[in-house]
Structures are given as structure tokens and as C-alpha cells.
N, CA and C atoms as a LAMMPS dump frame, in Angstrom:
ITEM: TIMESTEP
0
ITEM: NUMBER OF ATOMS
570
ITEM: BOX BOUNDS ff ff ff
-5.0000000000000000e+02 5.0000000000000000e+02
-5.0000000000000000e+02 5.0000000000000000e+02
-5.0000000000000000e+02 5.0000000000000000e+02
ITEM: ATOMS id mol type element x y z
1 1 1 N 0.843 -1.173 0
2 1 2 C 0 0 0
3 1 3 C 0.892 1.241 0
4 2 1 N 0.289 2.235 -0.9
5 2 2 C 1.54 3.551 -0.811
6 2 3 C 0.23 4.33 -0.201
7 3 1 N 0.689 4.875 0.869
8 3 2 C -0.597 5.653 1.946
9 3 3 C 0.217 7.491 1.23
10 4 1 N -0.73 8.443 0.621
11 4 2 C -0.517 9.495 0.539
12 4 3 C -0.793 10.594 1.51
13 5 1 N -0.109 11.785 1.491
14 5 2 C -0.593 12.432 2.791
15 5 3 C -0.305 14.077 2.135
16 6 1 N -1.334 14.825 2.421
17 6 2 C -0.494 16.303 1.617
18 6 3 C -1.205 17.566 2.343
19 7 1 N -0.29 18.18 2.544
20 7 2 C -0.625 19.896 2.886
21 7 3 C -1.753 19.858 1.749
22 8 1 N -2.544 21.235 1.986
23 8 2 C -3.162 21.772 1.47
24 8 3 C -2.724 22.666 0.075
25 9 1 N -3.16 21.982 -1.144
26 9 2 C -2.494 22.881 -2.401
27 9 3 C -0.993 22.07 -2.55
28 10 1 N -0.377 20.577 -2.309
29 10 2 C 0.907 20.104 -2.155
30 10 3 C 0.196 18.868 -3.38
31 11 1 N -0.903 18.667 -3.823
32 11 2 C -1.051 17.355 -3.763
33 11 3 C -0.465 17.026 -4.881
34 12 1 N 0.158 15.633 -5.285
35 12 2 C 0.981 15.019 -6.253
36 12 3 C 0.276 14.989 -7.341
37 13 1 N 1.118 14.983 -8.495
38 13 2 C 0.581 14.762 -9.9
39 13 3 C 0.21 13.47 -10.02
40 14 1 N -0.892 13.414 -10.635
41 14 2 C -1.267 11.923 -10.734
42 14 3 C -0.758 10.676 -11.855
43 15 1 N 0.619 11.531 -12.747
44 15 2 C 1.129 10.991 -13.5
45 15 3 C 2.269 9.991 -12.742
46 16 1 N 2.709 10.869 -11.333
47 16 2 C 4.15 10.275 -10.47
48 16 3 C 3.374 9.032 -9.7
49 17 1 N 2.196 9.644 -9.493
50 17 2 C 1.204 8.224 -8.825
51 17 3 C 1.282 7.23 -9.733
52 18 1 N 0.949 7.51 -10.762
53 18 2 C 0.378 6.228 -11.737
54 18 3 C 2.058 5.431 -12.03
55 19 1 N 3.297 6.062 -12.255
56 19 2 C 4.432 5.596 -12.343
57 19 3 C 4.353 4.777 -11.627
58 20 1 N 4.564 5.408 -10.283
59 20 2 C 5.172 4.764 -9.106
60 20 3 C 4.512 3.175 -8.704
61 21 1 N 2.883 3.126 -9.169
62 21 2 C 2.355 2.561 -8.954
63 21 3 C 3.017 1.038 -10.163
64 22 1 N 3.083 1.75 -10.797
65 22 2 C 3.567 0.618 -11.853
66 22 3 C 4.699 -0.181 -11.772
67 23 1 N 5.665 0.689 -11.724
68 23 2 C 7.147 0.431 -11.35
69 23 3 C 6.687 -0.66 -9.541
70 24 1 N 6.318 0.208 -9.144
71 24 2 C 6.175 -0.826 -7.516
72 24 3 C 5.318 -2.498 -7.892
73 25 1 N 4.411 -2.313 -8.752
74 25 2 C 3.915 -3.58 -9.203
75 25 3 C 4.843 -4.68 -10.043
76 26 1 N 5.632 -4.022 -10.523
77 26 2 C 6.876 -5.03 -11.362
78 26 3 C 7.789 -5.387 -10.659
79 27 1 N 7.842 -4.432 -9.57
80 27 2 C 8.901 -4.692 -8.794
81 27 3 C 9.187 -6.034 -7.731
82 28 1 N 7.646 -6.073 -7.444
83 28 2 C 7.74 -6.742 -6.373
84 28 3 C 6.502 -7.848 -6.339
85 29 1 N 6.006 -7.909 -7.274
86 29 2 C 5.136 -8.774 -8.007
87 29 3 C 3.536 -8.943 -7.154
88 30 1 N 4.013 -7.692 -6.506
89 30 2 C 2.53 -7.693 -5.498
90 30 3 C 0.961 -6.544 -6.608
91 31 1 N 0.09 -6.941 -5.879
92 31 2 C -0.835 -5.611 -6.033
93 31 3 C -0.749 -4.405 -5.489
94 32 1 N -0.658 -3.37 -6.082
95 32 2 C -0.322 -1.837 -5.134
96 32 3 C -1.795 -1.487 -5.097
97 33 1 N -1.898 -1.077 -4.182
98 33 2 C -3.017 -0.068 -4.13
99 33 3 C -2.364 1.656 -3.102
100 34 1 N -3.202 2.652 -3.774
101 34 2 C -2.765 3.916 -3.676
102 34 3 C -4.284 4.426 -2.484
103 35 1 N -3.987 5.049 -1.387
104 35 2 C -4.727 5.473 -0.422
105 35 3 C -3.884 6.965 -0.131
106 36 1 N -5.721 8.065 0.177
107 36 2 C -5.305 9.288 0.881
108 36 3 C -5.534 9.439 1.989
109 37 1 N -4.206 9.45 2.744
110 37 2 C -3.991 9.535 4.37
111 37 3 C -4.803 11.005 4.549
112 38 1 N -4.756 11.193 6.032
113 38 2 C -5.804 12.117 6.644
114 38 3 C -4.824 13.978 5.793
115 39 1 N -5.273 14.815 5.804
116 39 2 C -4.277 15.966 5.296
117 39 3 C -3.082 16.282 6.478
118 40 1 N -2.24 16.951 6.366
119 40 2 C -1.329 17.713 6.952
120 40 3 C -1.697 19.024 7.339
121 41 1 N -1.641 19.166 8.386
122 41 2 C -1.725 20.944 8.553
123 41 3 C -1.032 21.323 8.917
124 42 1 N -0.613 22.972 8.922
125 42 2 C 0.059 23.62 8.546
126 42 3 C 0.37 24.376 7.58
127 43 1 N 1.326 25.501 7.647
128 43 2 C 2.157 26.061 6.45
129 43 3 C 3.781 25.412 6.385
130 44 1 N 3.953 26.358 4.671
131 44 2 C 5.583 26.056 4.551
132 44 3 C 6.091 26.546 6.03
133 45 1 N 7.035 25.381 5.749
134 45 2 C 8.275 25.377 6.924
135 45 3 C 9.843 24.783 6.61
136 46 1 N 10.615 25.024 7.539
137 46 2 C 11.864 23.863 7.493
138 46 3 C 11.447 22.726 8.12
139 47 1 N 11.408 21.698 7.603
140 47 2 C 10.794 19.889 8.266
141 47 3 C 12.602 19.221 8.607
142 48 1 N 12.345 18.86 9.949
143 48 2 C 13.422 18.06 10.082
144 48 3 C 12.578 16.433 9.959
145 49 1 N 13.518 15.585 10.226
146 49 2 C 13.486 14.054 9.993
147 49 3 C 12.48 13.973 11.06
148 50 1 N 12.564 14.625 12.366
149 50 2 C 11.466 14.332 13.3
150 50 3 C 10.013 14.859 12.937
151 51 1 N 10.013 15.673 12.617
152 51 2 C 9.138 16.8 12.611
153 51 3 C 8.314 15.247 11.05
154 52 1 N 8.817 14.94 9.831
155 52 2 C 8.229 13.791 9.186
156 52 3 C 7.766 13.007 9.546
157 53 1 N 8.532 12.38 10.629
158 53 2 C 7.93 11.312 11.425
159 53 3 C 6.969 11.159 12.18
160 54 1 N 6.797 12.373 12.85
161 54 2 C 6.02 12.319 13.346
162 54 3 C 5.019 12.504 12.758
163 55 1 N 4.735 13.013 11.432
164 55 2 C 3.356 13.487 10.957
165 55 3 C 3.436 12.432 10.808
166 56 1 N 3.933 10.704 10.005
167 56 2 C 3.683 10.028 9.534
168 56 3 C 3.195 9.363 10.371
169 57 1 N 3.995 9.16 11.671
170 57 2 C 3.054 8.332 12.851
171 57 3 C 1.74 8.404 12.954
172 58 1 N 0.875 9.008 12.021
173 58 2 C -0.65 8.996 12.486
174 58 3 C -1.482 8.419 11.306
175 59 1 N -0.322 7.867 9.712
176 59 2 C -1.082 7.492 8.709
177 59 3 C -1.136 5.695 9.343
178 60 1 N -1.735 4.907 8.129
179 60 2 C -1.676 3.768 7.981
180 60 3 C -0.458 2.862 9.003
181 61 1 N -0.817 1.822 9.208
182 61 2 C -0.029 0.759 10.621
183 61 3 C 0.827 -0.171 9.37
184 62 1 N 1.762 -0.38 9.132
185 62 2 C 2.403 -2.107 8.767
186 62 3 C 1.802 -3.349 9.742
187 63 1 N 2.036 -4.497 9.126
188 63 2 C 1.765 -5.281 9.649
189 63 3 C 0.048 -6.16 8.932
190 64 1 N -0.134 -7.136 9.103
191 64 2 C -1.107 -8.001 9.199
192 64 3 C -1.367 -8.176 6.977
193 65 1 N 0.548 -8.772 7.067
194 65 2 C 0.662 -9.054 5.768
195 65 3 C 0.855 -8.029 4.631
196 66 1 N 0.819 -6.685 5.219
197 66 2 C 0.368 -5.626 4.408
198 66 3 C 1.954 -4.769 4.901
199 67 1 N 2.531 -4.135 3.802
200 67 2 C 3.787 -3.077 3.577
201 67 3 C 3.038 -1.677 3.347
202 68 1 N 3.087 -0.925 3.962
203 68 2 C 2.871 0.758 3.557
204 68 3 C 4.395 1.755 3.184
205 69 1 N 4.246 2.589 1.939
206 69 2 C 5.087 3.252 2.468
207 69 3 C 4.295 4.528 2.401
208 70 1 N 4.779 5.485 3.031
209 70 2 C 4.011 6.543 3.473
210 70 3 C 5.196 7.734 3.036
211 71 1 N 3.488 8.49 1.88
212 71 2 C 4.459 9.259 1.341
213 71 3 C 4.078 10.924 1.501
214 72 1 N 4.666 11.703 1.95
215 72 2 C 4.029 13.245 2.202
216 72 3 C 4.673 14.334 0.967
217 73 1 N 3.851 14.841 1.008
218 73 2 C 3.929 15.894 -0.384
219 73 3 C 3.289 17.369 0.619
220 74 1 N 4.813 18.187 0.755
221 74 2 C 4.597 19.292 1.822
222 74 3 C 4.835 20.686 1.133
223 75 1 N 5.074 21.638 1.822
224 75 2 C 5.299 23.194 1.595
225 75 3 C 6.686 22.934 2.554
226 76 1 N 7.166 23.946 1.998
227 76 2 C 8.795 24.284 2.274
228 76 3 C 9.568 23.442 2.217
229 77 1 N 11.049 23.27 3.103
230 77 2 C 12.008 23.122 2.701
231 77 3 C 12.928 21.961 4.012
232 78 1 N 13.668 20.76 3.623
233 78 2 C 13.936 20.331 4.542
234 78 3 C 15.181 20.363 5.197
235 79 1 N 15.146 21.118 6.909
236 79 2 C 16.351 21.467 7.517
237 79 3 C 16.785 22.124 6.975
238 80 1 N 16.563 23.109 6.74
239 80 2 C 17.314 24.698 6.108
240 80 3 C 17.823 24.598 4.712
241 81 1 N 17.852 23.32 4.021
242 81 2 C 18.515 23.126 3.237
243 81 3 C 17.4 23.492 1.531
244 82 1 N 17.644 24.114 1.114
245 82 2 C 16.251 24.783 -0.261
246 82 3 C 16.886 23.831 -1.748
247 83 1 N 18.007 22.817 -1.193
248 83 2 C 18.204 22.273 -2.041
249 83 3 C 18.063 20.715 -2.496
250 84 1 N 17.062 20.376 -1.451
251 84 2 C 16.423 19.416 -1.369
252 84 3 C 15.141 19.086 -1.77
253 85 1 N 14.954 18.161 -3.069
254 85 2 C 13.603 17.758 -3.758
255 85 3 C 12.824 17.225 -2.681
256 86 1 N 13.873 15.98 -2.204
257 86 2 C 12.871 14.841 -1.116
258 86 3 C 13.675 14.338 -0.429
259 87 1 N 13.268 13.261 0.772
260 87 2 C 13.873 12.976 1.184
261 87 3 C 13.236 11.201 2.002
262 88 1 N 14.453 10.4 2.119
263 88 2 C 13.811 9.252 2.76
264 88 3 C 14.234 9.46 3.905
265 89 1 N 13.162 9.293 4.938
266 89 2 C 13.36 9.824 6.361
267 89 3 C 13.148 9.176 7.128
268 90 1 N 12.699 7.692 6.947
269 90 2 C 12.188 5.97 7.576
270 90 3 C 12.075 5.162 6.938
271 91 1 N 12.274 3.889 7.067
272 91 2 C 12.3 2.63 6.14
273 91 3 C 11.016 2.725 5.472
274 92 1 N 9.947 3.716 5.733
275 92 2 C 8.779 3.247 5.334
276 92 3 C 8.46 4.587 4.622
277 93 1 N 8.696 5.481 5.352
278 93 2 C 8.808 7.452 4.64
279 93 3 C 9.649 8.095 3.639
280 94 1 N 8.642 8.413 2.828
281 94 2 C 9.516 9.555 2.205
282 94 3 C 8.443 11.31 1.981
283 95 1 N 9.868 12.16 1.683
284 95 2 C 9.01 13.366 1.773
285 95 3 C 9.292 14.405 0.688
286 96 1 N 8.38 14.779 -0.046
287 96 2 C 8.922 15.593 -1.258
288 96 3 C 8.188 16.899 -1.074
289 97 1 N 9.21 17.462 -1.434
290 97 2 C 9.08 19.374 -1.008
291 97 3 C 8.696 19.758 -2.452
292 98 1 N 7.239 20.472 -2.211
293 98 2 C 6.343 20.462 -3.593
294 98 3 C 6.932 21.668 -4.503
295 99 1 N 7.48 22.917 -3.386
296 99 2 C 7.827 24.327 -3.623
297 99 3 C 9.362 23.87 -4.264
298 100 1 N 10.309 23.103 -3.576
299 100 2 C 11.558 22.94 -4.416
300 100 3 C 11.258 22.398 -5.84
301 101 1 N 10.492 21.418 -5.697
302 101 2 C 10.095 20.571 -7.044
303 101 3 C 9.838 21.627 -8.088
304 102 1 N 8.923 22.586 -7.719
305 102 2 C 8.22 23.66 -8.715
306 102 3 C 9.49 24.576 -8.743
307 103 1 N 10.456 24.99 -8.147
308 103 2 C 11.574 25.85 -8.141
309 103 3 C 12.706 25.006 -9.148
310 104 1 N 12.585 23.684 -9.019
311 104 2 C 13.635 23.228 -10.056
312 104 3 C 12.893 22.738 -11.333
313 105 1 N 12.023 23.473 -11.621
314 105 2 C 11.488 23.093 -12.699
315 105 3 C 12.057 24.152 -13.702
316 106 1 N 12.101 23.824 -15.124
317 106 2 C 12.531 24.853 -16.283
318 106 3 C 11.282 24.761 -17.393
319 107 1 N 11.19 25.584 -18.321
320 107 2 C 10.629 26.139 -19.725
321 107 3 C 10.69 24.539 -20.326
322 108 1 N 11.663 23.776 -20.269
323 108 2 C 12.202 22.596 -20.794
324 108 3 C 11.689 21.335 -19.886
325 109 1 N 11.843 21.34 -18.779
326 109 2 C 11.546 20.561 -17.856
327 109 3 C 10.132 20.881 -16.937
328 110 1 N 10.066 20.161 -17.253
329 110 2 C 8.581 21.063 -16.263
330 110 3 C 8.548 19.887 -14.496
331 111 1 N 8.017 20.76 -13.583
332 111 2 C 7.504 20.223 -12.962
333 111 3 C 7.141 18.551 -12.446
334 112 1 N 6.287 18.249 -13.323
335 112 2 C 5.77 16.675 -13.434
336 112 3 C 6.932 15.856 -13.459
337 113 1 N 7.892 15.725 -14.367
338 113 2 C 8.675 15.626 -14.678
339 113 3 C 9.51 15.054 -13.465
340 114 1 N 10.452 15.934 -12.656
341 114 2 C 10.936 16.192 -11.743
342 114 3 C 10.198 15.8 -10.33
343 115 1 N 9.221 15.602 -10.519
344 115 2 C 8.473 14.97 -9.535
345 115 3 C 8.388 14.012 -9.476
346 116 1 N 8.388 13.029 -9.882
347 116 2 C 8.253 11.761 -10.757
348 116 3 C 9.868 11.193 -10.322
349 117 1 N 10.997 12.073 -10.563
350 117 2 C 12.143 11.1 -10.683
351 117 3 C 12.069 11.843 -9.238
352 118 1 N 12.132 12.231 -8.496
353 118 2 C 12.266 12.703 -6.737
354 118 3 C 11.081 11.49 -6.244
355 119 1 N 9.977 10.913 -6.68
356 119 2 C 9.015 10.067 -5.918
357 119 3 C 9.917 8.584 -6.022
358 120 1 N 10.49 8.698 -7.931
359 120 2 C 10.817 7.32 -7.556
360 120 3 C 12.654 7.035 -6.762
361 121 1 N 13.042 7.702 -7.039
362 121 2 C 14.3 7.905 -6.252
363 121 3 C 14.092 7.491 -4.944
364 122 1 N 13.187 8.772 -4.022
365 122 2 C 13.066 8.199 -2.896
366 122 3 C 12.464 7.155 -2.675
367 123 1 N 11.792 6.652 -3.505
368 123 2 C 11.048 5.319 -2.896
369 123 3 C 12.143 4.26 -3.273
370 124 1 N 13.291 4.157 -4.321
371 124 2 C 14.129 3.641 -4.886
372 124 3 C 14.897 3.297 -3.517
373 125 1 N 14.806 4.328 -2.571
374 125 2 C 15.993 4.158 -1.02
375 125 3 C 15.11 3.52 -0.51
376 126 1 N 13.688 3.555 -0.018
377 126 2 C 12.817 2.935 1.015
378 126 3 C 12.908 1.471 0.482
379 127 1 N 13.523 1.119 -1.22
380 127 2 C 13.213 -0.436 -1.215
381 127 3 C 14.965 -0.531 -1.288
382 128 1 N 15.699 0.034 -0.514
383 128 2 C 16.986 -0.381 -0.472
384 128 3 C 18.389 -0.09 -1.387
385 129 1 N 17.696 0.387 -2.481
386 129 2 C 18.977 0.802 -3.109
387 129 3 C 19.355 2.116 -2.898
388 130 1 N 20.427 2.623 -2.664
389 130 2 C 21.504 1.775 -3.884
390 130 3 C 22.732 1.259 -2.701
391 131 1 N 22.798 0.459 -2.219
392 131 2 C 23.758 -0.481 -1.34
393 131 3 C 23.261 -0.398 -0.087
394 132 1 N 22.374 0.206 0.009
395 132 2 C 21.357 0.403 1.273
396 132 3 C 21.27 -1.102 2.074
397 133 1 N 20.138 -2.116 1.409
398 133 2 C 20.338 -3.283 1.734
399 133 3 C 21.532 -4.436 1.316
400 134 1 N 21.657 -4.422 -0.01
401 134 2 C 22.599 -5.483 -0.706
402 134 3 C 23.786 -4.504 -0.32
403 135 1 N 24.532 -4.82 0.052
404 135 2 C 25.928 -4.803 -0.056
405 135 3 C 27.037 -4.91 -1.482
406 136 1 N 26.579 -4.345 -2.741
407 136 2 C 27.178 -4.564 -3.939
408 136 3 C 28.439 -4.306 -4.259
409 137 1 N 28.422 -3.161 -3.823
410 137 2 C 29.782 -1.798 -3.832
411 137 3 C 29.424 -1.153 -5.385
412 138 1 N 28.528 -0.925 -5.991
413 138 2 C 27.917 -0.289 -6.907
414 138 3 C 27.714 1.091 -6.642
415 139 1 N 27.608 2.04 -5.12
416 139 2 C 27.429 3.038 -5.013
417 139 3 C 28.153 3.952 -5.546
418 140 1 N 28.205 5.169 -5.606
419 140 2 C 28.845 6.284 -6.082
420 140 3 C 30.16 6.492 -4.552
421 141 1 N 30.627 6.784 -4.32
422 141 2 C 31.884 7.159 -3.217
423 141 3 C 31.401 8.539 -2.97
424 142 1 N 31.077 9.395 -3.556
425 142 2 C 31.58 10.544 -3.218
426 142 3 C 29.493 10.929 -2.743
427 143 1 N 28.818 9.833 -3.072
428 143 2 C 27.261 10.416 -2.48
429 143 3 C 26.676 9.368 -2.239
430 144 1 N 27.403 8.534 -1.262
431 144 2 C 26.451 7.336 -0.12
432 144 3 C 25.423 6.965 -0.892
433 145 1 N 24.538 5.853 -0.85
434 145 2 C 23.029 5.452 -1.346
435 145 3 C 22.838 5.758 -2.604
436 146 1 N 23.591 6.367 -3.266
437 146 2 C 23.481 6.639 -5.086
438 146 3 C 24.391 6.492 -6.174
439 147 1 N 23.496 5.482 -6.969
440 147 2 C 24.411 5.169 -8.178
441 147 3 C 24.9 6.126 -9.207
442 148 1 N 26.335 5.477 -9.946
443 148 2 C 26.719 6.185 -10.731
444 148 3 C 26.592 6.356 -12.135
445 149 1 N 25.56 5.91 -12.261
446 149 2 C 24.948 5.847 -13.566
447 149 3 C 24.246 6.94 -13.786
448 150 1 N 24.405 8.06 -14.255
449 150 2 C 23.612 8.969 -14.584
450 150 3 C 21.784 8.652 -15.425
451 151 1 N 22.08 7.63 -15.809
452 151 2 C 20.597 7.185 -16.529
453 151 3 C 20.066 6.832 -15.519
454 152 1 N 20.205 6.522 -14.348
455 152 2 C 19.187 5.892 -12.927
456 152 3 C 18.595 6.685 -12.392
457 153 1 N 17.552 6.896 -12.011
458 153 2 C 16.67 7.304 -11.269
459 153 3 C 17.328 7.767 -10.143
460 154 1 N 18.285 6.607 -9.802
461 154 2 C 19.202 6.656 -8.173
462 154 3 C 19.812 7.615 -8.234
463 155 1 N 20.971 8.315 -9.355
464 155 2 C 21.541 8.733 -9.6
465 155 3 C 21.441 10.206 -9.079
466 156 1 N 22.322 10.992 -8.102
467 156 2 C 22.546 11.402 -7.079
468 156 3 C 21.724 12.8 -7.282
469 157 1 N 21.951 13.051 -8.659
470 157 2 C 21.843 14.65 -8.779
471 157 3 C 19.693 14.585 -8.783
472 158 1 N 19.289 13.464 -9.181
473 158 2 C 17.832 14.165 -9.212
474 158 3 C 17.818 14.668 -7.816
475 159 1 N 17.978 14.918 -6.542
476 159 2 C 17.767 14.871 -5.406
477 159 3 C 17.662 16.503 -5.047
478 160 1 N 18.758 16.81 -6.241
479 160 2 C 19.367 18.124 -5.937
480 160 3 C 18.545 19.111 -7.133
481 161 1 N 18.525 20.882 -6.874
482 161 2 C 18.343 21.341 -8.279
483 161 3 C 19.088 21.27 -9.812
484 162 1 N 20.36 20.559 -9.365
485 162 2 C 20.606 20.515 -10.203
486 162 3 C 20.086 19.507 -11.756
487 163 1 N 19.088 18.928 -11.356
488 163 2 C 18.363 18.182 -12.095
489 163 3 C 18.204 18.543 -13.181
490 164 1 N 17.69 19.728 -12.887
491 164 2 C 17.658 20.759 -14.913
492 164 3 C 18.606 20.174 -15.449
493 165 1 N 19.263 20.688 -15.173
494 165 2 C 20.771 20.11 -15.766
495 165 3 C 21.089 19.229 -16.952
496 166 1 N 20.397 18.043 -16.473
497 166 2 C 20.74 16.854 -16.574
498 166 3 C 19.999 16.758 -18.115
499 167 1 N 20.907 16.531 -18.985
500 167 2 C 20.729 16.439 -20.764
501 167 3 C 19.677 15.509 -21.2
502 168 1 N 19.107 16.06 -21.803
503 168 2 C 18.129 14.754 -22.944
504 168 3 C 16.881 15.017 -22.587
505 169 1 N 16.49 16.544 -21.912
506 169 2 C 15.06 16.634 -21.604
507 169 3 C 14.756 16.541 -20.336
508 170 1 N 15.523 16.125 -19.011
509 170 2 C 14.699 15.66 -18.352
510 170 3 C 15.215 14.747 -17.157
511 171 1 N 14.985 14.501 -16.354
512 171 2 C 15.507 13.639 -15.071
513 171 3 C 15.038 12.293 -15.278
514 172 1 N 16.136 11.271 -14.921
515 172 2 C 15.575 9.604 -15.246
516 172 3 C 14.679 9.676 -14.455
517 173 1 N 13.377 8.516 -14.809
518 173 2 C 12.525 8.165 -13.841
519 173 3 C 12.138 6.625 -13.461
520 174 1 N 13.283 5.385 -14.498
521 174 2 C 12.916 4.485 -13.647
522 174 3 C 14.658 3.827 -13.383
523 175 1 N 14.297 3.086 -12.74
524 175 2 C 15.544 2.133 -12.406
525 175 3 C 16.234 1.758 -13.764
526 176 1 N 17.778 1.665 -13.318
527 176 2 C 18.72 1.024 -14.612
528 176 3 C 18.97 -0.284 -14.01
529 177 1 N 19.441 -0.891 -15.115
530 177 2 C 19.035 -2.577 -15.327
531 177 3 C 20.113 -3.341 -13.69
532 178 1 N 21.156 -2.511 -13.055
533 178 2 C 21.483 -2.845 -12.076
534 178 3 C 21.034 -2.907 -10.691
535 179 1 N 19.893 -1.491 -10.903
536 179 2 C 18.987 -1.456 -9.853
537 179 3 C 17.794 -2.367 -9.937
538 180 1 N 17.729 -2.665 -10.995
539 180 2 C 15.906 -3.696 -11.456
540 180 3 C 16.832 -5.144 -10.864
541 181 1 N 17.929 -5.374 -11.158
542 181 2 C 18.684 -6.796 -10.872
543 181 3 C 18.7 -6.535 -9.284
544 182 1 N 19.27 -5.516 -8.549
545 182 2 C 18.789 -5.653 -6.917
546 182 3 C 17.97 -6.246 -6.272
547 183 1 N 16.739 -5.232 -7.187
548 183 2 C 15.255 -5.104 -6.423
549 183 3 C 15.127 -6.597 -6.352
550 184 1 N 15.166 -7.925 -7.679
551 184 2 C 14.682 -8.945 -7.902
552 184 3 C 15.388 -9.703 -6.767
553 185 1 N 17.211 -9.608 -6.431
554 185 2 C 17.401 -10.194 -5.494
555 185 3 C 16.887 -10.405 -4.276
556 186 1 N 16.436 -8.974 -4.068
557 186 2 C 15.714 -8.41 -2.268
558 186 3 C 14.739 -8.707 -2.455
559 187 1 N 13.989 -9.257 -3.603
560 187 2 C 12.223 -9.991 -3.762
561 187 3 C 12.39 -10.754 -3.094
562 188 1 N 13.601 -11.54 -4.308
563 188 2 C 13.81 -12.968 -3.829
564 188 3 C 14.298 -14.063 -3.181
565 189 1 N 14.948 -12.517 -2.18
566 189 2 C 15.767 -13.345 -0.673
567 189 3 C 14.398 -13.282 0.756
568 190 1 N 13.959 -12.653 0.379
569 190 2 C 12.578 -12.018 1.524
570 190 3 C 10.923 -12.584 1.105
């Protein structure tokens, strides 16, 4: 189950839903289903890792056969930092900053776009890559948890604004064939 949760005026494109949803169904050979957790209140702010958690502590429970990950789509910026798309903040959380997303968007890149490779990225860490769980030595050295493949989703820079950047239109949005070979191991050791 991917449990959604959003400020007011934060809510996700329903194109990064429908991805995510897909990609998570191949992944793991289960049925996804997509649920809207209760809203968030509040305004923009700086969100630390606690300050996530705790909102998340009040969506959907794990347990009784059933995986949630719980995903928040907020206003402002996390820990002072304005250069942060999203972030994985619990084995089960992730959190994407709607205002950075729309700030690293270009004429060329839009929005959706960039949203999409920040949902699956972070959810890319909540299912363990990139050396997170497996132990490969595939990571990048110089940025912990992200591969060096610029075509990956994992790949360090969607995280950052510098995403524009990144040639051919656009930020990757699914796994490269080293990360799809992970995921199948961590199916199929668990």
C-alpha cells in the first residue's frame, strides 16, 4: 500500500502516482493499491526528519501481511537546506518538497517531470537501493546510497536542483538494469 498524505495545495501529480504505482507492481510482483492519508496541517516550513515522522506516525499501521510506504507531499524546505527535492526519512517514509520541485522546474523541464524522478528515487531508497540493503559496492563514493549511472533514477543529482541540468530533456525516472537486478534479489531473498 503507498498511503498518501499532503498539505493543502501540495497534492501530487497523478502521472508520479500512476508511475510509481507501476514500477512498484513489477517490482515486487505484489498488487499496489494507492490510499489518501488524513491531510497535513500547517504552512511552509523547514521539516526536520522528526518533525516527518512524526506526521507520519498517524497514517496507515504495517503489519497483518500488508507493507505501507508513506508518502508526504509538503510546503517548504527540509532542515534549512532549499536544495532538497525529497527525502527518505524511515524505512517506510519519504518526503517531497512540492515548492523545491516547482523551483527546479525549467521552460524545458517542467515540474511533473521532476516529480516523478524525486518520488521514484526516494522510494528507490525505502526499497533499499543503492547499497542500502545489498551490499554490492555499486554506489557512487563521493554520495552514499546513489548510483553512478547517470541514466538511474538513483543517480545522485535528481535529489538536488541541479536536475535541470541533466541532458536529454529531463531527469531519469525508472531504475537502470542494475537497480531492477537488486530489487529482484531483495524480492527474492525475503
Amino acid at each position: 500500500m503507498v498511503e498518501v498524505r499532503t498539505q493543502s495545495g501540495a497534492d501530487p501529480q497523478q502521472a508520479s502516482i500512476d508511475h510509481l504505482t507501476s514500477v512498484l507492481r513489477d517490482a515486487t510482483g505484489k498488487t499496489v493499491t494507492v490510499t489518501q492519508g488524513p491531510g497535513i496541517d500547517g504552512e511552509a516550513k523547514s521539516w526536520s526528519g522528526d518533525d516527518l515522522r512524526s506526521t507520519a506516525g498517524a497514517g496507515a499501521a504495517q503489519g497483518g501481511g500488508r507493507s505501507v510506504i508513506h508518502l508526504l507531499f509538503v510546503h517548504g524546505i527540509y532542515s534549512d537546506d532549499n536544495t532538497v527535492l525529497g527525502v527518505a526519512a524511515r524505512g517506510d517514509l519519504a518526503a517531497i518538497f512540492v515548492d523545491q520541485v516547482a523551483a527546479a522546474s525549467t521552460p524545458l523541464i517542467g515540474s511533473s517531470a521532476i516529480e516523478t524522478a524525486v518520488v521514484m528515487h526516494e522510494v528507490g531508497h525505502l526499497l533499499g537501493l543503492v547499497d542500502l540493503y545489498l551490499h554490492t559496492g555499486r554506489e557512487d563514493p563521493e554520495h552514499p546510497g546513489h548510483s553512478t549511472n547517470s541514466g538511474s533514477v538513483m543517480y545522485w543529482a535528481v535529489e538536488s536542483n541541479l536536475v535541470a541540468d541533466i541532458l536529454l530533456g529531463g531527469p531519469p525516472t525508472n531504475f537502470d538494469s542494475a537497480d531492477l537486478a537488486d530489487l529482484e534479489t531483495i524480492r527474492n531473498s525475503g
